[in-house]
C-alpha positions in Angstrom: 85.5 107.5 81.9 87.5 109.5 84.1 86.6 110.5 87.6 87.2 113.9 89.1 87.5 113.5 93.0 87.2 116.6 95.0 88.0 116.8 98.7 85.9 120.2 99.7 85.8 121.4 103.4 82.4 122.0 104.7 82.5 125.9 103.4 79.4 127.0 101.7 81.4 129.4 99.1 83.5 126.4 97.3 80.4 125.1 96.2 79.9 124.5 92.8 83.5 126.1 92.4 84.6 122.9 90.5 84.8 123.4 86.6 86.6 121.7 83.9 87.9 123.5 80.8 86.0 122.2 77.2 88.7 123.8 75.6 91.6 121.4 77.4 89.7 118.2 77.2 86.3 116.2 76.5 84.5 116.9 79.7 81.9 114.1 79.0 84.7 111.9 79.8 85.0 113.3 83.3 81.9 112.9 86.4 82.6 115.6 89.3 81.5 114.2 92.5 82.3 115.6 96.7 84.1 113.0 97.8 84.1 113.5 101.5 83.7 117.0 103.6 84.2 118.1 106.5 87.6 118.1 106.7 90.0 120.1 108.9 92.5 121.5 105.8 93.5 118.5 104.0 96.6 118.6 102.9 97.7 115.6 100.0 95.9 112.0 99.3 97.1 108.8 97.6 96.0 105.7 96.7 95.7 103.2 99.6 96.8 99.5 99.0 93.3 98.4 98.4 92.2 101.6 96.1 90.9 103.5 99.1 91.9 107.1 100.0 94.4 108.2 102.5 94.0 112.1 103.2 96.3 114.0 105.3 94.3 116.8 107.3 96.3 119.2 109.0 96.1 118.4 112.2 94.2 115.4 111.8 96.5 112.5 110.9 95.4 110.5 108.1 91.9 109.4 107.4 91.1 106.5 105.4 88.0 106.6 103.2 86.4 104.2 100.3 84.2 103.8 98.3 82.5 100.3 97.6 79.7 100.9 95.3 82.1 103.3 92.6 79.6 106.3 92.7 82.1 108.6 93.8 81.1 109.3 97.1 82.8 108.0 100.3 80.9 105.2 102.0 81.5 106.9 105.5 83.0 110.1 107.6 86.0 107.9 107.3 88.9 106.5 109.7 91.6 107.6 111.3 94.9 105.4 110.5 97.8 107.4 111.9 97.7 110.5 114.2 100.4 112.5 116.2 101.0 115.6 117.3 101.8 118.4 114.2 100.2 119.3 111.0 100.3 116.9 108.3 101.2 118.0 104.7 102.1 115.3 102.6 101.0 111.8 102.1 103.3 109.2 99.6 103.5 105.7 98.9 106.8 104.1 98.8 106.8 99.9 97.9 104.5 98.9 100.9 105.1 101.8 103.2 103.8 104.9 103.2 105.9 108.3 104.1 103.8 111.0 106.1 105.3 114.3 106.3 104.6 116.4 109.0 106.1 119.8 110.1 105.7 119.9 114.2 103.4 121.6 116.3 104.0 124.6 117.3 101.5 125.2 119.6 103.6 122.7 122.3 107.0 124.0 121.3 107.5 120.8 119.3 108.3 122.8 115.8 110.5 119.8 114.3 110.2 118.6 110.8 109.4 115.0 110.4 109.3 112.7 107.8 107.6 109.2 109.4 107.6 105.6 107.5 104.7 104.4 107.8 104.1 100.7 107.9 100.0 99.6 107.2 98.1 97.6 109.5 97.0 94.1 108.7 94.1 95.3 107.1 93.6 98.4 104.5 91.3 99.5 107.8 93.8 99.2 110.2 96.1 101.3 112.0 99.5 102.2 110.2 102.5 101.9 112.9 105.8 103.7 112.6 108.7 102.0 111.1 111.0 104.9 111.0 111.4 108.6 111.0 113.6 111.3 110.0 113.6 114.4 112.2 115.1 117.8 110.7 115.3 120.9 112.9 115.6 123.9 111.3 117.3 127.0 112.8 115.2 130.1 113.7 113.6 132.2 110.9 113.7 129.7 108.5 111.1 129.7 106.2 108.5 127.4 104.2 110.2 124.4 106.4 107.1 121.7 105.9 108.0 118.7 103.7 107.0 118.2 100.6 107.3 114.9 100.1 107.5 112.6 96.7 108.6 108.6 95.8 110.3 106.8 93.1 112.0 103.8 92.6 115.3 104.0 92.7 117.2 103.1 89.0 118.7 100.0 89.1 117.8 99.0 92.7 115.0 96.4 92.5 112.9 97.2 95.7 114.2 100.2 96.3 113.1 103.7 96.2 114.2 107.4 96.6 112.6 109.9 99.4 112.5 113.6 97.4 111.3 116.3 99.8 112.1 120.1 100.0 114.2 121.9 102.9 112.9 125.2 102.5 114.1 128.6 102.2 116.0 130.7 105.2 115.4 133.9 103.5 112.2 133.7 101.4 110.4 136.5 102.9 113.8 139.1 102.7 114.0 141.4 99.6 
């Protein structure tokens, strides 16, 4: 059985909103739960080392939530892991790091693009610490800056593995 995990902010008119298409697939294969709510925007999740969730939220780092007894709800409110200034907008494992993309914050005139390495803590539960970043800057008017982020190992490079992320578009808004 497959299990549909939905992260819904605490908004009355997403829910029930859910549905799965009978026409696509067997939807007796698949159990629709809420996850967690009350989220400020999140923004991507993966897989955590020990099969629990890390969610980006946009301006609330990475929270870490599980799920011990498998019913598709998270145990808790969750845990913050990483937090820093900026909105958070992508969340991807790499080997045992993790790469947390996060587009600045405007609001303190700190509107840089960066890209952090992540390294976990010594438990799943545990704050991540940075092991590296890369910082981008992109000139005025640039648009749709925020990085997308995405992993893969790199061919032929045993314990190695290839950062794919976007660099937006200068004139996306200009017909």
């Amino acid at each position: 059985m497959f299990r549909l995990t939905a992260f819904l902010l605490a908004v009355p008119a997403f829910a029930g909103s859910l549905q799965l298409n009978s026409a696509v697939f067997d939807t007796s294969q698949f159990r629709v739960t809420t996850f967690a709510t009350g989220l400020f925007l999140p923004m991507s999740m993966t897989a955590l080392s020990d099969g629990s969730i890390g969610v980006t939220s946009y301006y609330g780092g990475i929270m870490r939530f599980s799920d011990s007894n498998g019913d598709g709800i998270a145990d808790s409110a969750g845990s913050q892991i990483y937090s820093t200034t900026g909105a958070h907008t992508a969340l991807v494992k790499a080997g045992n790091y993790y790469v947390d993309g996060n587009f600045g914050d405007y609001f303190s005139g700190q509107p840089d693009q960066v890209m952090t390495i992540l390294k976990p803590g010594a438990t799943p539960g545990s704050a991540m610490t940075v092991a590296g970043a890369i910082h981008m800057v992109f000139p005025s008017g640039w648009e749709h800056s925020q990085p997308g982020l995405a992993t893969r190992p790199t061919p032929n490079q045993p314990g190695h593995y290839d950062l794919v992320f976007n660099v937006g578009a200068q004139y996306d808004s200009v017909a």
